[in-house]
C-alpha positions as CSV (number, residue, x, y, z in Angstrom):
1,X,-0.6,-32.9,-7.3
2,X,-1.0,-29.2,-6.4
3,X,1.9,-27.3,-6.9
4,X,4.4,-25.7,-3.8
5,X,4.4,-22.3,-3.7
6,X,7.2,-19.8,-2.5
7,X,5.8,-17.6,0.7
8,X,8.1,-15.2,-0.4
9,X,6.7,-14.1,-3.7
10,X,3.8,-16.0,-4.1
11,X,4.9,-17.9,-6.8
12,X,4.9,-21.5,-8.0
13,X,8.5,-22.5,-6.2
14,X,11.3,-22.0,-9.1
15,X,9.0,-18.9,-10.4
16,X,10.3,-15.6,-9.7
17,X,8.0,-12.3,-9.1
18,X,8.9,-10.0,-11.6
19,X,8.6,-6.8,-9.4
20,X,9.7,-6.3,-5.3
21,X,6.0,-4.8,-5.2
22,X,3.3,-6.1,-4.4
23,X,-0.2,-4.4,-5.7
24,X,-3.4,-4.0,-3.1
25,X,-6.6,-2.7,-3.9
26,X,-10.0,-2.0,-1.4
27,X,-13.3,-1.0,-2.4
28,X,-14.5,1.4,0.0
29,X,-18.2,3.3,0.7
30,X,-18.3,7.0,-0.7
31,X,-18.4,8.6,2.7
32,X,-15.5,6.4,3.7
33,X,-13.7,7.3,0.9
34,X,-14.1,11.0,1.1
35,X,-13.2,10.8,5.2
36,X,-9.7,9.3,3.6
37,X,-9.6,12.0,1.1
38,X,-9.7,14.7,3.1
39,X,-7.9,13.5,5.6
40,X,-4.9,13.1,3.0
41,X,-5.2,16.7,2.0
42,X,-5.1,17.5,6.0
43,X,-2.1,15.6,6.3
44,X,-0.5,17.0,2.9
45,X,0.1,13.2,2.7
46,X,-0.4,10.9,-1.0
47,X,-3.1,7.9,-0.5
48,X,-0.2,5.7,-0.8
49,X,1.8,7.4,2.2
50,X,-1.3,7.5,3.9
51,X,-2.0,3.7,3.5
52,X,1.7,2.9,4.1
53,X,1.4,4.1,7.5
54,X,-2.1,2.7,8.5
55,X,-0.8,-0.6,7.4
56,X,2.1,-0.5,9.7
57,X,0.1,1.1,12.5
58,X,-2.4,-2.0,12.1
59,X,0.6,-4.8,12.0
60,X,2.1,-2.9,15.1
61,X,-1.0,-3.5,16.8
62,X,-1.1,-6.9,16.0
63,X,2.1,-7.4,17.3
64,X,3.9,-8.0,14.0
65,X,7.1,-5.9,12.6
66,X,5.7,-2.7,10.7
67,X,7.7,-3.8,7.5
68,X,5.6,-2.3,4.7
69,X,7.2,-0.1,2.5
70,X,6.6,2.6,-0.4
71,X,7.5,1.1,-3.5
72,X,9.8,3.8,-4.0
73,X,11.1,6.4,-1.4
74,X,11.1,9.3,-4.3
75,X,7.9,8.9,-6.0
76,X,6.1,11.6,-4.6
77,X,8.7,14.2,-5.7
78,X,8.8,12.7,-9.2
79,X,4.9,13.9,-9.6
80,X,3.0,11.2,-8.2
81,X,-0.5,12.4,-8.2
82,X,-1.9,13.1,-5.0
83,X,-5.5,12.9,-3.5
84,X,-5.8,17.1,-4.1
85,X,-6.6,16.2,-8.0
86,X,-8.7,13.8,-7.0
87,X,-10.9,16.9,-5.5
């Protein structure tokens, strides 16, 4: 019998994520990547920030609440690297 898992966290029901965060990753083409590179620099935005906001922008479109978050509101000013070193 398969087992029931929580919507919430993704985990077997009892089972508890140990982080609020969840990770994504995308593979991208070179030239898409480097149109999202310099874009960031543009913006003076991190990849993450960046990525926060399209993510919202697409559930807004969708018609769903825009309810993704950084996973923390200071990171950037704590030296998070941003796409500039990435140059």
């Amino acid at each position: 019998m398969p087992s029931q898992i929580d919507e919430t966290t993704d985990q077997p029901t009892g089972q508890r994520a140990s982080t609020k965060v969840r990770n994504m990753q995308v593979r991208v083409n070179p030239k898409g990547f480097q149109a999202v590179k310099i874009l960031t620099l543009e913006l003076e935005m991190t990849l993450e920030d960046l990525m926060v906001e399209a993510l919202n922008d697409f559930l807004a479109k969708h018609g769903k609440p825009a309810t993704v978050e950084r996973r923390s509101p200071d990171r950037a000013s704590s030296g998070e690297t941003t796409m500039r070193g990435m140059l």
